[in-house]
Structures are given as structure tokens and as C-alpha cells.
C-alpha positions as a LaTeX table, in Angstrom:
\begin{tabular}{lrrr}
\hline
Residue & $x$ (\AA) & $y$ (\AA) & $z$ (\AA) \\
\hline
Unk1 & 19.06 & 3.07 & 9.21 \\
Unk2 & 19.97 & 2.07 & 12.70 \\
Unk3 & 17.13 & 1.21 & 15.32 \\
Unk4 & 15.26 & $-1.48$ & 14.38 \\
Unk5 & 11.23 & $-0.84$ & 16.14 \\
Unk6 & 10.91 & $-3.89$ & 18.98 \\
Unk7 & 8.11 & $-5.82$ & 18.61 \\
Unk8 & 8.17 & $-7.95$ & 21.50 \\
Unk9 & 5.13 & $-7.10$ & 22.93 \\
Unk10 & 3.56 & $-9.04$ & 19.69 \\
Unk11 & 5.90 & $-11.97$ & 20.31 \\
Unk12 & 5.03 & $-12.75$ & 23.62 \\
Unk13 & 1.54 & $-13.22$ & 22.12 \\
Unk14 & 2.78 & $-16.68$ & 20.26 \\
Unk15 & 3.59 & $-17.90$ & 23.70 \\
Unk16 & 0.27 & $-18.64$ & 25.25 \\
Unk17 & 1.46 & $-18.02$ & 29.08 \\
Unk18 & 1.44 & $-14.38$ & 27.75 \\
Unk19 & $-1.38$ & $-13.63$ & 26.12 \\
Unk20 & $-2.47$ & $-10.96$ & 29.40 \\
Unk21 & 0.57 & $-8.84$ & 27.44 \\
Unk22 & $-2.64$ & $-8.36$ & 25.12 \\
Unk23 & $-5.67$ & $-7.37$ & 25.23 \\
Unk24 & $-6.30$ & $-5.29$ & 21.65 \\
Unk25 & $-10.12$ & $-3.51$ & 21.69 \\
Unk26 & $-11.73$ & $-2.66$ & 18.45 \\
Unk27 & $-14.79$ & $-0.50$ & 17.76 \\
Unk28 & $-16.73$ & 0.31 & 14.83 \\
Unk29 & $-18.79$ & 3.30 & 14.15 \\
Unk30 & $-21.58$ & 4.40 & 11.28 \\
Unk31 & $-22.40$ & 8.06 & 9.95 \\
Unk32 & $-20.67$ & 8.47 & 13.49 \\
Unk33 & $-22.39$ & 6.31 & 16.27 \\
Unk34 & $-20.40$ & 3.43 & 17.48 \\
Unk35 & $-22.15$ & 0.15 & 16.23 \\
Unk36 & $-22.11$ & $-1.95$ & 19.43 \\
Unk37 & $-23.14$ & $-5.13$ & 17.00 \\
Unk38 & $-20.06$ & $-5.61$ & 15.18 \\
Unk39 & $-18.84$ & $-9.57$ & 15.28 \\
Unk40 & $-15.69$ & $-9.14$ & 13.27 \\
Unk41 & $-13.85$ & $-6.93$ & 11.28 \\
Unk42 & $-11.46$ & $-7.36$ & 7.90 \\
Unk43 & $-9.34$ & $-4.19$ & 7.04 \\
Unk44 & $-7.30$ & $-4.33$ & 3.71 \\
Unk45 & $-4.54$ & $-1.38$ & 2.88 \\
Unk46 & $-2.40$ & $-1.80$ & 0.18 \\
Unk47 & 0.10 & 0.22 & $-1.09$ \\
Unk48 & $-0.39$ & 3.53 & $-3.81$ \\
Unk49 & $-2.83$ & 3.48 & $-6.53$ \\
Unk50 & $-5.33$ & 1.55 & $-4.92$ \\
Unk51 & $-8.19$ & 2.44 & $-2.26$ \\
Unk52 & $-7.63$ & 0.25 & 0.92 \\
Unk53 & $-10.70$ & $-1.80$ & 1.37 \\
Unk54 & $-13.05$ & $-3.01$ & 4.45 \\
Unk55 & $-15.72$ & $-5.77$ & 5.51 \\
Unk56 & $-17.85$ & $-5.41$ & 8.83 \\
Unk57 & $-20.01$ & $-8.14$ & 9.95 \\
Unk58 & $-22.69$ & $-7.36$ & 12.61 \\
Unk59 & $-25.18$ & $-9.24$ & 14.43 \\
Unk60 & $-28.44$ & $-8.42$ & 13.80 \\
Unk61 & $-30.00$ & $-8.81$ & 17.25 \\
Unk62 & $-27.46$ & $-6.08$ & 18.30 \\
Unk63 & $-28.52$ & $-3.96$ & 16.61 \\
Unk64 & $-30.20$ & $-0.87$ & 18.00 \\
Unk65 & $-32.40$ & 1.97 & 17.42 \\
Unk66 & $-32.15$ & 4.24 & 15.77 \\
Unk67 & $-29.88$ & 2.25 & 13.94 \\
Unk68 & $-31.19$ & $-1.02$ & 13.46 \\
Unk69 & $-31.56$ & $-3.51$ & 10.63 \\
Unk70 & $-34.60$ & $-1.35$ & 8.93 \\
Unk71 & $-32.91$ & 1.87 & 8.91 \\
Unk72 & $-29.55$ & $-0.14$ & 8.22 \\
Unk73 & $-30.84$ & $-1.86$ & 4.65 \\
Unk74 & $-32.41$ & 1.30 & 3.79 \\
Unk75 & $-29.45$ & 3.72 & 3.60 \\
Unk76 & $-28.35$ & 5.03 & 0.71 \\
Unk77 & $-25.37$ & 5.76 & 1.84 \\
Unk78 & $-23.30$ & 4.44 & 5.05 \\
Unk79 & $-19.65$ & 6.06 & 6.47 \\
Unk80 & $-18.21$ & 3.21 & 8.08 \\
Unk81 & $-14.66$ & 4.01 & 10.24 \\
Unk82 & $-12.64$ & 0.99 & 12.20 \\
Unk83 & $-11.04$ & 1.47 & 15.08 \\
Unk84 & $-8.20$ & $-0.91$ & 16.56 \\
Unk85 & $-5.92$ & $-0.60$ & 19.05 \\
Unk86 & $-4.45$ & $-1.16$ & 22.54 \\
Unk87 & $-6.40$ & 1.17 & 25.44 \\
Unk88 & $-5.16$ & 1.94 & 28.82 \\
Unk89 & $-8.54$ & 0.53 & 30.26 \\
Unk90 & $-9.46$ & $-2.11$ & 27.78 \\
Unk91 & $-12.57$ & $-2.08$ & 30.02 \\
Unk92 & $-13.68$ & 1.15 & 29.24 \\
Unk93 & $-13.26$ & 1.85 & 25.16 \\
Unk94 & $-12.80$ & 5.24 & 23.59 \\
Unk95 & $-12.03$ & 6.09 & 19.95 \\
Unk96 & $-9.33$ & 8.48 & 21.60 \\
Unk97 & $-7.10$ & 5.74 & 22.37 \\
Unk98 & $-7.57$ & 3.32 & 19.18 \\
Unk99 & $-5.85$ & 3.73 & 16.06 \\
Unk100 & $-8.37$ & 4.70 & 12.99 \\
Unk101 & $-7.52$ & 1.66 & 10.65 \\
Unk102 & $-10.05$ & 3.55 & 7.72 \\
Unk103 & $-12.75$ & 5.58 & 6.72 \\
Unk104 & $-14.71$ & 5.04 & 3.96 \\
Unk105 & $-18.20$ & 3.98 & 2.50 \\
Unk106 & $-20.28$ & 1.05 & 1.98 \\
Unk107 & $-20.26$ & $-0.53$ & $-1.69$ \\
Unk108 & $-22.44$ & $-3.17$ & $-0.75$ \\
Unk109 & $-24.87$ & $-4.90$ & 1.99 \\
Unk110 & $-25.53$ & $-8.17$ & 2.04 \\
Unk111 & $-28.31$ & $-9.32$ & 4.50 \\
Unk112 & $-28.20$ & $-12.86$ & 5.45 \\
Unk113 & $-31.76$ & $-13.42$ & 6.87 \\
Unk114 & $-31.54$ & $-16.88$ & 8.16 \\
Unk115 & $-28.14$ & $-16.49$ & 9.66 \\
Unk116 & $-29.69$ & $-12.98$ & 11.00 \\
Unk117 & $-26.22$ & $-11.47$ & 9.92 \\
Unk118 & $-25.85$ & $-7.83$ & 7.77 \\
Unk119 & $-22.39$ & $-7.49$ & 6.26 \\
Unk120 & $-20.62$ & $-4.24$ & 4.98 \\
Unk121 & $-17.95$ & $-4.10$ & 2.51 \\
Unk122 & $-16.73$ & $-0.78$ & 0.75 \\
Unk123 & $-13.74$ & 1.24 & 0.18 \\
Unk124 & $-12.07$ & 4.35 & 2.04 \\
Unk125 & $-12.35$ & 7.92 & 0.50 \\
Unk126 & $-9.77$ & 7.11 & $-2.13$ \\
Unk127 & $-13.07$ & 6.33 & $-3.85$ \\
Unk128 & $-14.83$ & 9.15 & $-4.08$ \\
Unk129 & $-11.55$ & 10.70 & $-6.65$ \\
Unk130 & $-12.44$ & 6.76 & $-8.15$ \\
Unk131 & $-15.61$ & 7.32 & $-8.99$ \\
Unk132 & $-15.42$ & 10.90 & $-10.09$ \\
Unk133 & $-14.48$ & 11.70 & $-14.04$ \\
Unk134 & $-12.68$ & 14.94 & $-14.90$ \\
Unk135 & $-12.61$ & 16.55 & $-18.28$ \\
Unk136 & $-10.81$ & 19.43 & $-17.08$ \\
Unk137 & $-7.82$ & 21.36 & $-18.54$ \\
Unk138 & $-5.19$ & 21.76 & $-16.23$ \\
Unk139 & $-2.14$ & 23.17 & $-18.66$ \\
Unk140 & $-1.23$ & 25.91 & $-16.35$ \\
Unk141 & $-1.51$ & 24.76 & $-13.24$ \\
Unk142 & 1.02 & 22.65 & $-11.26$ \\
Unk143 & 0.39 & 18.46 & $-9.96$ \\
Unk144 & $-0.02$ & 20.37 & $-6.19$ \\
Unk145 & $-2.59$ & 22.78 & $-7.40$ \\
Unk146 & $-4.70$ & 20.19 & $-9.03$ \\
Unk147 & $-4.10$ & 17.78 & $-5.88$ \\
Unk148 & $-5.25$ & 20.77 & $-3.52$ \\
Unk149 & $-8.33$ & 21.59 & $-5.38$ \\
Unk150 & $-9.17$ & 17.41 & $-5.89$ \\
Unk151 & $-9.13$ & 17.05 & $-2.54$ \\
Unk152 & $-11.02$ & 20.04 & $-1.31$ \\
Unk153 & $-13.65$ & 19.61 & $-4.11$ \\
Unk154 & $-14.30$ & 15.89 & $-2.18$ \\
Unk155 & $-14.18$ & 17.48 & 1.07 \\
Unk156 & $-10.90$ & 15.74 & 1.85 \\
Unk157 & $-7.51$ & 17.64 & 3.97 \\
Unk158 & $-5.11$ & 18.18 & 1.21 \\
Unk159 & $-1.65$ & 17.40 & 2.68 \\
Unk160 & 0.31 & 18.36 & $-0.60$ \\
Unk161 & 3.69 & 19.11 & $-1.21$ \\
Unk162 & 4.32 & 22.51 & $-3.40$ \\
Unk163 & 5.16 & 21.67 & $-7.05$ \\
Unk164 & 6.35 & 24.05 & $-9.65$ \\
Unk165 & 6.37 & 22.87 & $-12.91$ \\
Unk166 & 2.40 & 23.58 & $-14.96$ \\
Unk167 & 1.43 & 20.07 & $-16.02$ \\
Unk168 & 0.75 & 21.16 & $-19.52$ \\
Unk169 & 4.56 & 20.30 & $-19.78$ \\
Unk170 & 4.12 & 17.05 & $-18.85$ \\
Unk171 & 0.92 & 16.28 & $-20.79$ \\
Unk172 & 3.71 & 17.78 & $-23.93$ \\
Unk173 & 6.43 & 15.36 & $-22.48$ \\
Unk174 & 3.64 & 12.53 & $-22.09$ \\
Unk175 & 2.22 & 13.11 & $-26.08$ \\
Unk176 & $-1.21$ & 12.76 & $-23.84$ \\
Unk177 & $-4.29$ & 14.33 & $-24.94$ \\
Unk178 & $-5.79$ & 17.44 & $-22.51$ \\
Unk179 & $-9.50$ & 16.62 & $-22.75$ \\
Unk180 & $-9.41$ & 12.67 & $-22.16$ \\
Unk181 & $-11.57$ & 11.38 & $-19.79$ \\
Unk182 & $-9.75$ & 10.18 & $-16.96$ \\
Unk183 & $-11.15$ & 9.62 & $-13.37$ \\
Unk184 & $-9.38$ & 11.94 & $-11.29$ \\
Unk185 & $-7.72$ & 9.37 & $-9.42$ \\
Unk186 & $-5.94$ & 8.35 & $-12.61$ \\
Unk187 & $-5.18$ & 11.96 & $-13.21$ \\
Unk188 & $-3.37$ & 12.45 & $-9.31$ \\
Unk189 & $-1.54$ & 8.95 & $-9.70$ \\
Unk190 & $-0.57$ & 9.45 & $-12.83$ \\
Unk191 & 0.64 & 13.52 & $-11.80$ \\
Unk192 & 2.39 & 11.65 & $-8.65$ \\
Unk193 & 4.63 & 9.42 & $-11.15$ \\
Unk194 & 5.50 & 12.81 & $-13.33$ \\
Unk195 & 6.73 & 13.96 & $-9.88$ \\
Unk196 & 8.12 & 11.08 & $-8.68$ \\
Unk197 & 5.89 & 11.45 & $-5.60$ \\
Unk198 & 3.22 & 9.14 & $-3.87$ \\
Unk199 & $-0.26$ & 9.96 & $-3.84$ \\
Unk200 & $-2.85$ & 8.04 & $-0.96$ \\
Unk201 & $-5.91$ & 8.84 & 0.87 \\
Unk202 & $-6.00$ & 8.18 & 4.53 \\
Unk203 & $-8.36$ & 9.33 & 6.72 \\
Unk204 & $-9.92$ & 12.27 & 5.69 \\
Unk205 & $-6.80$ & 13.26 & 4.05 \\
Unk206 & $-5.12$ & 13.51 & 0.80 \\
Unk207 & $-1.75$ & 13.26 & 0.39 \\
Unk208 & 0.57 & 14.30 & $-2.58$ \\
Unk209 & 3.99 & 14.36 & $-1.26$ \\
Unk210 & 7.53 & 12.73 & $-2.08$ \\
Unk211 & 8.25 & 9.13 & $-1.75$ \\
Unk212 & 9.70 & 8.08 & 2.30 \\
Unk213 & 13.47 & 8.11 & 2.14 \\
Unk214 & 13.91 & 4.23 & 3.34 \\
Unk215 & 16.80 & 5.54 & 5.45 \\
Unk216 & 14.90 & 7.48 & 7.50 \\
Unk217 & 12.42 & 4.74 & 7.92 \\
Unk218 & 12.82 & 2.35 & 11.29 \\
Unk219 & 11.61 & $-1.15$ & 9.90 \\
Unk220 & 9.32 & $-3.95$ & 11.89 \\
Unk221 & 11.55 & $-6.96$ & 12.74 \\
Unk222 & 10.75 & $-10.24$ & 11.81 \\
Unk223 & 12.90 & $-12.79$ & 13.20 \\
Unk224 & 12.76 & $-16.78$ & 12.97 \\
Unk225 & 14.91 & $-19.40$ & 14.75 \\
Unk226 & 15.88 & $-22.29$ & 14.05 \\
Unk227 & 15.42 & $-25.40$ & 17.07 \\
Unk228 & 18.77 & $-25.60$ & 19.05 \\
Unk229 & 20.19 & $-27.31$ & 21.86 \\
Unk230 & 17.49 & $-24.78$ & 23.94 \\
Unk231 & 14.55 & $-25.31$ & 22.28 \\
Unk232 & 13.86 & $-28.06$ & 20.71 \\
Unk233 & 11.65 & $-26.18$ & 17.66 \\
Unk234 & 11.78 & $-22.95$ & 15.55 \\
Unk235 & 10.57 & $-19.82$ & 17.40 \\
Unk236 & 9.29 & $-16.79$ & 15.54 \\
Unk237 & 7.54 & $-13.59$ & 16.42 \\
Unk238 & 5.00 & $-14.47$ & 13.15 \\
Unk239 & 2.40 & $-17.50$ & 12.89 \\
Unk240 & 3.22 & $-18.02$ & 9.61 \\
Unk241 & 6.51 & $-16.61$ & 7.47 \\
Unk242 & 6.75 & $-17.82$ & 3.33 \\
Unk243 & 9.19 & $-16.13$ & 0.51 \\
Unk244 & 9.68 & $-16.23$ & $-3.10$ \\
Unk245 & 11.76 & $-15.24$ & $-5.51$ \\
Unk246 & 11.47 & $-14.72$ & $-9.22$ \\
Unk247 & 13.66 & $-16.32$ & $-11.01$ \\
Unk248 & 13.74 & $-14.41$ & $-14.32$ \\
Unk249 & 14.27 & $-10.79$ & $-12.53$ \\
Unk250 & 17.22 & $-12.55$ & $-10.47$ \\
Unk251 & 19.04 & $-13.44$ & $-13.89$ \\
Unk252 & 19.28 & $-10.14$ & $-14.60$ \\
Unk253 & 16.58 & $-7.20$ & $-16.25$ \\
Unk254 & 17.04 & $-4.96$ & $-18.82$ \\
Unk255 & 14.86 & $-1.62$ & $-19.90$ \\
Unk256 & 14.74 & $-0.55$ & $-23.04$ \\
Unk257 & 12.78 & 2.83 & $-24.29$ \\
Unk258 & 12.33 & 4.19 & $-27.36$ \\
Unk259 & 10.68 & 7.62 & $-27.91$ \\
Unk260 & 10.31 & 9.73 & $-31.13$ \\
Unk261 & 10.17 & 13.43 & $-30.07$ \\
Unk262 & 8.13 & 15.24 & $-32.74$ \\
Unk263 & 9.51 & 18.94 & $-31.63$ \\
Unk264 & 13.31 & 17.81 & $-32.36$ \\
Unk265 & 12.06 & 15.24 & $-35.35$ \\
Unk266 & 14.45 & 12.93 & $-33.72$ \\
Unk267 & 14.44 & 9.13 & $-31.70$ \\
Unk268 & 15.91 & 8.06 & $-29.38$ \\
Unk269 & 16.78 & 4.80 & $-27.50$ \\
Unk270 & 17.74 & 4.15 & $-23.99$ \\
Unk271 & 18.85 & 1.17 & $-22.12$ \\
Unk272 & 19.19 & 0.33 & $-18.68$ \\
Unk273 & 21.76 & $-0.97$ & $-17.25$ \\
Unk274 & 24.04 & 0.55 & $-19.74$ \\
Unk275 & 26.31 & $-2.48$ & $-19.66$ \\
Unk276 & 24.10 & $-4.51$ & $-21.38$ \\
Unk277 & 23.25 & $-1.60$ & $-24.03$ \\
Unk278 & 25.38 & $-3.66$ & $-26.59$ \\
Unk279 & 23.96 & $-6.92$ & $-25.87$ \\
Unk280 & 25.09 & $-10.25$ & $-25.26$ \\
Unk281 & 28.58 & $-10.85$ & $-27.19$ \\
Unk282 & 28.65 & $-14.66$ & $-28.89$ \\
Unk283 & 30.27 & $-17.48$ & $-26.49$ \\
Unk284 & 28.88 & $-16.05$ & $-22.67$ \\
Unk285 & 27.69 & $-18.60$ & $-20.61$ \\
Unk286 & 25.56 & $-16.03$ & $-18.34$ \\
Unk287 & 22.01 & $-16.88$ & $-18.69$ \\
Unk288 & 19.83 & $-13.92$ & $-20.50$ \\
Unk289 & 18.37 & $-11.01$ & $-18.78$ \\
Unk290 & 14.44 & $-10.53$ & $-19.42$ \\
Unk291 & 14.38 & $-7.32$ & $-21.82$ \\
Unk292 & 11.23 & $-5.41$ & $-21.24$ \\
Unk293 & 10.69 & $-2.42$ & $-23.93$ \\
Unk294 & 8.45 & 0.65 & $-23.61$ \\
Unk295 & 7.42 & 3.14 & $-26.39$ \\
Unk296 & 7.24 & 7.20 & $-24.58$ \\
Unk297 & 6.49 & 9.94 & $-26.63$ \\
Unk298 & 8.25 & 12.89 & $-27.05$ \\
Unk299 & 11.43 & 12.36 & $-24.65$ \\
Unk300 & 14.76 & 13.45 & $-24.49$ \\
Unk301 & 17.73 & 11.30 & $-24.83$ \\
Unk302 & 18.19 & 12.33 & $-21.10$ \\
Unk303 & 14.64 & 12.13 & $-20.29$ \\
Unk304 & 14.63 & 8.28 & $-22.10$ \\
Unk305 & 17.35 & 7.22 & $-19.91$ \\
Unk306 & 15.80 & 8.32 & $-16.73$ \\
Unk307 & 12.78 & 6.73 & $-17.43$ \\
Unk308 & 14.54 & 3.32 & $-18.32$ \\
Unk309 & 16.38 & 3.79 & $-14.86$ \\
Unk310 & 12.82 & 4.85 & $-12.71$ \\
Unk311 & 10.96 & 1.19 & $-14.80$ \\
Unk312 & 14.11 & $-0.68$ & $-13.74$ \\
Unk313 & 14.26 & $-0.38$ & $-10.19$ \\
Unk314 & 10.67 & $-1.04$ & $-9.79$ \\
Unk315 & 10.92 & $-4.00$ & $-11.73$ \\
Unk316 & 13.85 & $-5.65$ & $-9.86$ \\
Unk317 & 11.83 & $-4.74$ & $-6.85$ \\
Unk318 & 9.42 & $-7.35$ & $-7.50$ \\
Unk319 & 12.25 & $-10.21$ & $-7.68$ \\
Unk320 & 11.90 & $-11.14$ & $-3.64$ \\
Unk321 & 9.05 & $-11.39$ & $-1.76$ \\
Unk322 & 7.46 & $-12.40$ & 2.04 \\
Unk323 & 4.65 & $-13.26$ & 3.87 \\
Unk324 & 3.68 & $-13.23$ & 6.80 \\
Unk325 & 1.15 & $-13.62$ & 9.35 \\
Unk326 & 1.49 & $-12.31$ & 13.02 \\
Unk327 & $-0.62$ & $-10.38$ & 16.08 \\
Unk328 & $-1.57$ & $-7.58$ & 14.80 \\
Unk329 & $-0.08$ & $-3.71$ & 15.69 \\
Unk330 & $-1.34$ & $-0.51$ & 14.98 \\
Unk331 & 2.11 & 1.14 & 13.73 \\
Unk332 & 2.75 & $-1.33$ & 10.36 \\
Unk333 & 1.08 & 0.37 & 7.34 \\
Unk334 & 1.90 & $-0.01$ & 3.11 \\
Unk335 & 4.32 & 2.44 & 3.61 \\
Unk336 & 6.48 & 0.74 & 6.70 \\
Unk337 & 9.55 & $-1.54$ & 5.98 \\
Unk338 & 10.32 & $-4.85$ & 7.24 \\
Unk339 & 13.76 & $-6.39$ & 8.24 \\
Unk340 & 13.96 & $-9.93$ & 8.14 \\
Unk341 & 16.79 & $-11.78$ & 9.98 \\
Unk342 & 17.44 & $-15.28$ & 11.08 \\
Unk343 & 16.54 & $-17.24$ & 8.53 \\
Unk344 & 20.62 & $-17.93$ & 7.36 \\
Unk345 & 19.25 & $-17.49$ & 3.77 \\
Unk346 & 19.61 & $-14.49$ & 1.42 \\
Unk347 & 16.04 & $-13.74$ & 2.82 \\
Unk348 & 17.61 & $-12.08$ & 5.33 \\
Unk349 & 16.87 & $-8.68$ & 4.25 \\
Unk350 & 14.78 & $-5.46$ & 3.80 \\
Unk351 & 11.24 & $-5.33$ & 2.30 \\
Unk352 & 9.25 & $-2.67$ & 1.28 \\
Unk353 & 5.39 & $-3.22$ & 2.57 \\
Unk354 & 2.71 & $-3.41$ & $-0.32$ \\
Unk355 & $-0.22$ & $-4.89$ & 1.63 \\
Unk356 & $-1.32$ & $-5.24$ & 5.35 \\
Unk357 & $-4.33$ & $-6.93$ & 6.04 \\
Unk358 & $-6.15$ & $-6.66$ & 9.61 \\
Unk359 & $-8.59$ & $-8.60$ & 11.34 \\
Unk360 & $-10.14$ & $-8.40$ & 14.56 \\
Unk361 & $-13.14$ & $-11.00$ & 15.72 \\
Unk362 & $-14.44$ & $-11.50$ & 19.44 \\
Unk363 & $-12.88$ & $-14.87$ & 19.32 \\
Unk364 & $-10.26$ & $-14.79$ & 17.80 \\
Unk365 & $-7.87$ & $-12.12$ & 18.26 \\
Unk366 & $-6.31$ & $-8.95$ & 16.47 \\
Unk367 & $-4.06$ & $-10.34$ & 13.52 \\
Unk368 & $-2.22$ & $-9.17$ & 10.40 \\
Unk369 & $-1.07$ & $-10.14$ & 7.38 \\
Unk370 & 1.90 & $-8.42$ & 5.55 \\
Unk371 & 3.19 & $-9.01$ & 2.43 \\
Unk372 & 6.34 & $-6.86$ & 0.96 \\
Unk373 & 8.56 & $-6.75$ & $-1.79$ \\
Unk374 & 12.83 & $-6.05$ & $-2.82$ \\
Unk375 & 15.51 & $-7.07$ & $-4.68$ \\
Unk376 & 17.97 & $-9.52$ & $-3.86$ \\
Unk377 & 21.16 & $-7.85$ & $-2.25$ \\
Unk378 & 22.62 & $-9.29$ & $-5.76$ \\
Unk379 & 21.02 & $-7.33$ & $-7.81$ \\
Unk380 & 21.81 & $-3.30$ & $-8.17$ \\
Unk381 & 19.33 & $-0.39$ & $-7.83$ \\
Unk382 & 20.12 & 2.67 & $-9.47$ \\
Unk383 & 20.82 & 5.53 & $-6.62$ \\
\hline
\end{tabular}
């Protein structure tokens, strides 16, 4: 990992002599017709497993034919897409040069008569796999077969990395039953973990690919300072930074998994880290790790061991956290990495993204907040 992306642009912003560096446009548009009576927007994307989420507010007085308030609370279905961004001519606004933040449809209207306000709130297309249940058999195809046909089936771009293996080996491996009814959401995350890959809607497409190498990944810097002979207070490029750390991942974490595998009429047990496979000898002083223990059917001794290793490196992933709110960009998503420097604490590190949260309002502004996770540089991850 070597450059490090400069946000100083978004900086400059927290001094108020240069907020001309800015001057972020939004737009919002419905079934495909910019709404010109938007008053603020809310965006929500998370990381994996979850459908990013939205919440338009628009003034009803702007609101114009054909699309105004009556044909607005009468729709039985609305496809909402945010826009945000930084245009040449913020004068002169054009979906070309804004960012598409998400796409999805309305869950809900709520219609505030007095304060002659109509709000919007929904989900992107990760929902319509959500809302859709599959009692399919799938045993001899492969994870990106099913993902293909999933996402043409919803009318969605598959973006899918070619698989090889047919699922019904994993649904063996699993001790799952074929015919359950699963939405097929469940059915693509839980394909992406046999994989080790990430599954996520954006846009109109779906992808089913392998996780981002962090290496190859150029991180958002966060800085802080503290007051010095200079300046006489901290500086930041955030409005607001906070951490935390869990206490009972930093003392250490074990995995434990047990699996009885009915073809070799066998268990087994695996732990992870396999120093601590033989427990805690009498006299130590070292305070206990947290044991967590899973039951898997129908695993290897191998198998067991390499799913102890995948559950222990995302729990120690949890152990250190931030927050942090700042002017908002259009690059940072759930998949970005952040580098934190300058607090002189073991802070000072890499996080892994797991929520952004955008907002854009006439008055006030284009903002983010991020939230990420990682462990401690004290505490190992397995390769």
C-alpha cells in the first residue's frame, strides 16, 4: 500500500475562508424525471449482506405535473435514484457529472399535510433478491451460475466472477437441506461465504466477485492534530472523530469448531490459534481469551481448521473501531479503507469501512459519516 488518496479539497471545507473550494450539487430523480422539489436527502450504504438504504424529503409546493402530490401518493410503486457530486458548472446540473449514490424503491410515503412535506424512504435493488423466496434446487450448478441467473431474473447486470465447484457440494459440506425456503438473498450471501467472495448490489448491478485485496486498495486519510506552538487548537480534516475498542477481543480470542462428518463416521475439533489448543496451563497470569465455539456439519479436520481461522479474523476485526464525521466525497464507499494518523495513540491505523452515511440539504451542506472496523496492530490475523 503506498499512496495514500489526498483529501484536501474536503479539509479546506472546515476552514470557513474556503468554503468557495466547494460547491457539491445534488439531484434527485423518480421513475426517471428529476424531482426539482427535493429539500434534503439521507443516503445509507453499509457494507455486504445488507441493502443500502435512502430517505428523500420534498416540498410539496414544488412539486409539478405530471408528477405532483396526487399522482405522487398514488403510486404503487416509485424508482427513486440520488445523485451527488461536484459539477464543472455547479450552475448548470447534469446527472452526467454527479456520482449515483443509489437506486432503489420506495418502502414507504409518509405525507405530512400540515407541514405540506411528502417523504420517501426505501431500499436499493438489493431488495428485490430480499423480498423474493426461492425453493429451487441448485445441486449442479456452480455459486456464479446461480448469481448470473438471480440477477438477470430481477433485471439486474450480473458482474460475477466464474466459479467451478456445483453447490450441491457445499449444501453436502454445509449438512443443509436443498428445498428450504430461503430468500434468494440469503441463498447468494450465504454462496458468497462458501466462496469466500462478496456479494452487493449497486446500481443496477450485481456483483459476485472475490473480496478487494486491502493492498491494492489506496485508503482515505484522516488526520487530527494536536494544538502547538502554531495553532493554538486541534485541527482535523473531520467535524467529529471517536474510537473504541473492545476490551474482551483485545485480551485475546479463541475459535473452537466441532463437526461430526457422517460420510467418514468421525469428529473432529479445531482450534484457532493453535497455541491456545491446549488451554491455559495452571499459574499464568495472562488474562483469558473469550472462547467462542461453533457446531459445522460434515467437515474435514482440514476443512474445521479453516473455518476456525476464516470466524477468527472476522472476529478480531471487530476489536477497534472509528467514527467519524466530515464533508462529504463521492469516492468513500463500504468497501474503501481508511488510514488514521496523528492521533499518537494505537488508533493510528487502518480500518476497513462498514458504513457511510450521506446527506445533502439546501442549507446545510454535503456531509458523511463513516464508521470502520480492525484489529489492533497487537493482535495477529491469519494470512
Amino acid at each position: 500500500m503506498t499512496d495514500v488518496q489526498d483529501f484536501s479539497s474536503v479539509a479546506a471545507v472546515v476552514d470557513p475562508s474556503m468554503q468557495a473550494a466547494r460547491q457539491p450539487r445534488g439531484m434527485v430523480r423518480l421513475n426517471g424525471t428529476p424531482c426539482p422539489a427535493w429539500i434534503d436527502f439521507n443516503v445509507d450504504s453499509n457494507a455486504f449482506h445488507e441493502a443500502d438504504t435512502f430517505e428523500v424529503l420534498l416540498a410539496v409546493k414544488k412539486l409539478v405535473a405530471p408528477q405532483d402530490n396526487a399522482w405522487l401518493l398514488s403510486q404503487d410503486q416509485i424508482r427513486v435514484e440520488i445523485f451527488a457530486g461536484f459539477p464543472s458548472n455547479p450552475d448548470v446540473v447534469s446527472a452526467d457529472e454527479l456520482t449515483l449514490l443509489i437506486k432503489g424503491n420506495v418502502d414507504v410515503i409518509d405525507f405530512d399535510i400540515a407541514g405540506r412535506t411528502i417523504s420517501l424512504s426505501g431500499r436499493d435493488l438489493t431488495s428485490l433478491l430480499i423480498d423474493a423466496k426461492t425453493t429451487e434446487k441448485w445441486q449442479t450448478q456452480t455459486a456464479s451460475q446461480i448469481a448470473t441467473t438471480l440477477a438477470q431474473r430481477h433485471g439486474l447486470t450480473p458482474v460475477v466472477t466464474d466459479t467451478s465447484t456445483p453447490v450441491g457440494r457445499y449444501y453436502q459440506i454445509d449438512h443443509v437441506s436443498m428445498t428450504s425456503t430461503d430468500t434468494e438473498w440469503e441463498l447468494l450471501t450465504w454462496l458468497a461465504t462458501q466462496e469466500g467472495f462478496v456479494v452487493y448490489v449497486k446500481g443496477d448491478e450485481l456483483h459476485f466477485e472475490p473480496k478487494a485485496n486491502p493492498a491494492d486498495v489506496v485508503p482515505l486519510d484522516i488526520w487530527w492534530e494536536e494544538p502547538d506552538d502554531t495553532y493554538g487548537f486541534h485541527r482535523s480534516n473531520t467535524v467529529r472523530l471517536n474510537f473504541s475498542r473492545t476490551l474482551t477481543v483485545g485480551k485475546g480470542a479463541i475459535v473452537q469448531v466441532r463437526s461430526w462428518n457422517q460420510k467418514q463416521k468421525k469428529g473432529f475439533t479445531a482450534t484457532y490459534p493453535t497455541s491456545h489448543a491446549k488451554g491455559i496451563k495452571p499459574g499464568q497470569a495472562t488474562s483469558p481469551a473469550q472462547v467462542y465455539s461453533y457446531v459445522i456439519g460434515n467437515l474435514t479436520q482440514e476443512q474445521a481448521l479453516q473455518r476456525a481461522q476464516a470466524i477468527y479474523n472476522e472476529i478480531i476485526q471487530h476489536e477497534m473501531r472509528f467514527r467519524a464525521s466530515m464533508p462529504a466525497d463521492s469516492d468513500t464507499t463500504a468497501t474503501s479503507m481508511v488510514k488514521v494518523s496523528g492521533t499518537g495513540t494505537s488508533f493510528d491505523q487502518l480500518y476497513y469501512v462498514d458504513s457511510v452515511n450521506r446527506s445533502m440539504s439546501n442549507g446545510g451542506g454535503y456531509t458523511m459519516d463513516l464508521s470502520g472496523k480492525n484489529h489492533s496492530q497487537d493482535t495477529s490475523i491469519v494470512p
